[in-house]
N, C-alpha and C positions, 0 to 999 in steps of 0.2 A: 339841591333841595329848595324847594319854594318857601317864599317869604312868612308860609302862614307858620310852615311846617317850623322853620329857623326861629321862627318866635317863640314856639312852641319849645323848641331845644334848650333858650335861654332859661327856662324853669325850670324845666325837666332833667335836662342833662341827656344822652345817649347811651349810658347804662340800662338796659332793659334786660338783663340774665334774672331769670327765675321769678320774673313776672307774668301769673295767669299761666303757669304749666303743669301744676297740682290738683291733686285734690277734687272735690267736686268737678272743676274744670276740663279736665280729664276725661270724665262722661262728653264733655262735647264736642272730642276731639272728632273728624272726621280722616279713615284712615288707608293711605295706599303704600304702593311699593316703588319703589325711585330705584332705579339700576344704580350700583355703586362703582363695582370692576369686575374682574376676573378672577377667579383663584383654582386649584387645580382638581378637579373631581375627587372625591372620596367615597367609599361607601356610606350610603346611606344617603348620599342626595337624590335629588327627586332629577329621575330622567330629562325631564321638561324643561329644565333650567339649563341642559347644559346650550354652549352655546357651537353650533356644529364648522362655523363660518370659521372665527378663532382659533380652535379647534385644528380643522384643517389647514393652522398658517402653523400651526407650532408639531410639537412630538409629543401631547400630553393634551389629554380629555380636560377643555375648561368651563366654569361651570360659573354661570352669572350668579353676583352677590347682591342682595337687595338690600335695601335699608328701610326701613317706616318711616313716613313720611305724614306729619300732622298737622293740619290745616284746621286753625277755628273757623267759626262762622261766628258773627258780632253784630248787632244791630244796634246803632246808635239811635236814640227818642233824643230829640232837643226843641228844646222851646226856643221860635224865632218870635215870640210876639212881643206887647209893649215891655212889658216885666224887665226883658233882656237892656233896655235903655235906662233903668234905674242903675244907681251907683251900689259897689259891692263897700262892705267895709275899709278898705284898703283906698276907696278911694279913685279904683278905677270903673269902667262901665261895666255891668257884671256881663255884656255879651263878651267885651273882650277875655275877662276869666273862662267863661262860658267856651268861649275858641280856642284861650290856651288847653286847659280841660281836653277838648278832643286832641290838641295836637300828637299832648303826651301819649293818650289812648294810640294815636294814631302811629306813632311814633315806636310802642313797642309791639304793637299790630304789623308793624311795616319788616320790622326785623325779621319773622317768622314766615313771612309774606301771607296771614292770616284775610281771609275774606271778608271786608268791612260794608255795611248797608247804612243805611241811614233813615229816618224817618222824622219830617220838621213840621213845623206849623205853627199855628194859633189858632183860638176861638174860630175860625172862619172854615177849617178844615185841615187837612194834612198832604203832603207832597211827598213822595219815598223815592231813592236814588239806591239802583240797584246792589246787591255786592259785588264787589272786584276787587280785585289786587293791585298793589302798586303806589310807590310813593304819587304818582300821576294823579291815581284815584282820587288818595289820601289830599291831596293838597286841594280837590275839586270840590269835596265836602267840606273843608272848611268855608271855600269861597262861596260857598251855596250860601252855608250856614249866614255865614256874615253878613256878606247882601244883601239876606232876606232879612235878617231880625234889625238889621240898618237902615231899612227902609219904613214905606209907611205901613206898619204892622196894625193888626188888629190886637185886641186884648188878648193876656197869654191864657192859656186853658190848656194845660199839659194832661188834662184825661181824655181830651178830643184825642191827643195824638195814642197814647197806650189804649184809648177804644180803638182805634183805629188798627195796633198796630195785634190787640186780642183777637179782633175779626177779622186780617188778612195775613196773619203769620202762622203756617200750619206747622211748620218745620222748624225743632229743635232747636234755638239759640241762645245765645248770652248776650241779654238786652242791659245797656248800661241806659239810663236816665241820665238826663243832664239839661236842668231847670232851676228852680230857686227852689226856695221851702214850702211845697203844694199846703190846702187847706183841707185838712181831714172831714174827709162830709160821706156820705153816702157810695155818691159815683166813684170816686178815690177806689172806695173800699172794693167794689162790685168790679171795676175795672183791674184792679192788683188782682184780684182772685181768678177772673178770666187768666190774665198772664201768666202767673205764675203757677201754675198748670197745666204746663206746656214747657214755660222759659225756665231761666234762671236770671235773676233781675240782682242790678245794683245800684245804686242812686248817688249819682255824686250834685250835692245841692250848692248853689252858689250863694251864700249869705245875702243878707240885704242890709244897707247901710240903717243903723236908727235910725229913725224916724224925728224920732225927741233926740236929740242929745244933753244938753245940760240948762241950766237957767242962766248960762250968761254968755255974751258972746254967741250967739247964736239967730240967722236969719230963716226967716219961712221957708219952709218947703213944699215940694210939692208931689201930688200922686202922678208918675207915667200913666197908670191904668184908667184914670177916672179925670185927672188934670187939676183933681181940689188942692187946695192948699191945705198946708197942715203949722198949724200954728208954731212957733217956736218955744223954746224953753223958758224965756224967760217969761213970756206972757202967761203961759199955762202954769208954772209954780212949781217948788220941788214937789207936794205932795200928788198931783198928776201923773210928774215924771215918774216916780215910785212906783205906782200905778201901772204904767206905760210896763216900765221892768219886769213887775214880778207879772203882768199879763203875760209877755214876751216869754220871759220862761218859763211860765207854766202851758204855752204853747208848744215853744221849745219840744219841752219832755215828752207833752202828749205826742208829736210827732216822731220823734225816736220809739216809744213803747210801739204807736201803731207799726214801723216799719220793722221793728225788731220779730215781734211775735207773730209777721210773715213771712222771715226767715230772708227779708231784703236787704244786704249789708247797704250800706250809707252812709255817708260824709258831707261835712259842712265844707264849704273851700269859702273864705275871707279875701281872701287876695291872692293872687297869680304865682308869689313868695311862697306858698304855702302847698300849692300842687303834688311836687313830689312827694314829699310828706303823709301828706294827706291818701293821694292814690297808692300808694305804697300800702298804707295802713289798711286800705278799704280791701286792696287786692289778697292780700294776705290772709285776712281775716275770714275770705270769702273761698281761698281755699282748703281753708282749715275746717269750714263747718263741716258738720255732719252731713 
């Protein structure tokens, strides 16, 4: 297993039974028939099946047994732009959350040998990496992932990439999101509604650290996106900080309502510690809906 995938294991653990095999999910199984063995004709089988080679090695008509064989298709959207270079609550960079994030995906994707795609970018436009199969694959999307959002990125703009992926994805998937906490505006709106008319979407969001945290102990910060500094707590005063809060969650909410009553299940991830958890919750929930 590669280094991204191993990292990835550390949160996740290798338990993946009965994740993403229900429910809704179900419709997007894509489905064939896999030879199992042999077993000895009966009436009522379908002539076609028997197998005549077989057959003629034994003293009994044998007749192939098939099994279903179900393969997802998954398309990952991830924000490589600057966004990804801010710190998560936890304290760590939310790209690497951001990469545990797919590992886990990746990880119970890889058991099933599910067909994984991807679609990244920033503000400047969008790159997409085929699907295929295979821990090989799996471990090559991370490395995309990383390096790009590592490098010198543009500003994140996570509608460029779901435009992108509303105008070039004809065929039936399960689009997980995986970005920070988008700003409800317009494009948001109009670009969810393309997708999700087609897809079936779920958004796992990587938190972002305060901004303000308290009035003491406390030094400047700064924006990735823009590079302004953002004052600290003790210069701005508790009754700012207050401010900062209930903006914050009254943000918060408006973004859970908008994504709820589009029927996009969703999660906040804080820190790396909290993946399983959390994807567990998102997963489940998602094939329980109606």
């Amino acid at each position: 297993m590669g280094k991204y995938l191993n990292r990835a294991k550390l949160y996740f653990g290798t338990d993946t039974r009965g994740l993403l095999e229900g429910g809704r999910y179900a419709l997007l199984h894509t489905r064939s028939l896999e030879f199992d063995d042999l077993r000895p004709y009966v009436a009522g089988d379908d002539v076609r099946d028997i197998d005549w080679k077989a057959s003629a090695r034994t003293d009994q008509v044998l007749i192939k047994r098939f099994v279903s064989e179900k393969h997802h298709k998954i398309l990952l959207i991830v924000d490589t732009g600057r966004n990804m270079s801010a710190l998560a609550p936890s304290g760590e960079f939310k790209r690497d959350v951001a990469l545990h994030v797919m590992g886990a995906i990746g990880l119970i994707t890889g058991n099933r040998a599910d067909e994984l795609a991807m679609v990244y970018g920033d503000s400047r436009g969008s790159a997409n990496v085929a699907a295929r199969r295979g821990e090989t694959h799996i471990e090559s999307l991370l490395d995309r992932f990383y390096n790009h959002s590592s490098s010198q990125s543009a500003t994140s703009d996570i509608v460029t990439q779901l435009t992108y992926v509303a105008t070039g994805y004809r065929r039936r998937m399960l689009v997980i999101v995986i970005s920070d906490e988008p700003n409800v505006d317009e494009r948001l709106a109009e670009a969810l509604q393309q997708l999700s008319g087609r897809h079936d979407l779920m958004w796992a969001m990587v938190s972002d650290m305060a901004a303000v945290g308290s009035a003491e102990g406390e030094r400047d910060g700064y924006d990735v996106a823009t590079g302004g500094y953002v004052l600290n707590g003790a210069t701005l005063g508790p009754r700012i900080i207050d401010s900062y809060r209930r903006r914050e969650a009254a943000r918060m909410a408006a973004l859970d309502e908008f994504l709820t009553t589009r029927g996009i299940g969703h999660t906040r991830i804080a820190g790396s510690g909290e993946i399983r958890a959390k994807i567990v919750a998102m997963t489940e929930a998602f094939e329980h809906a109606g």
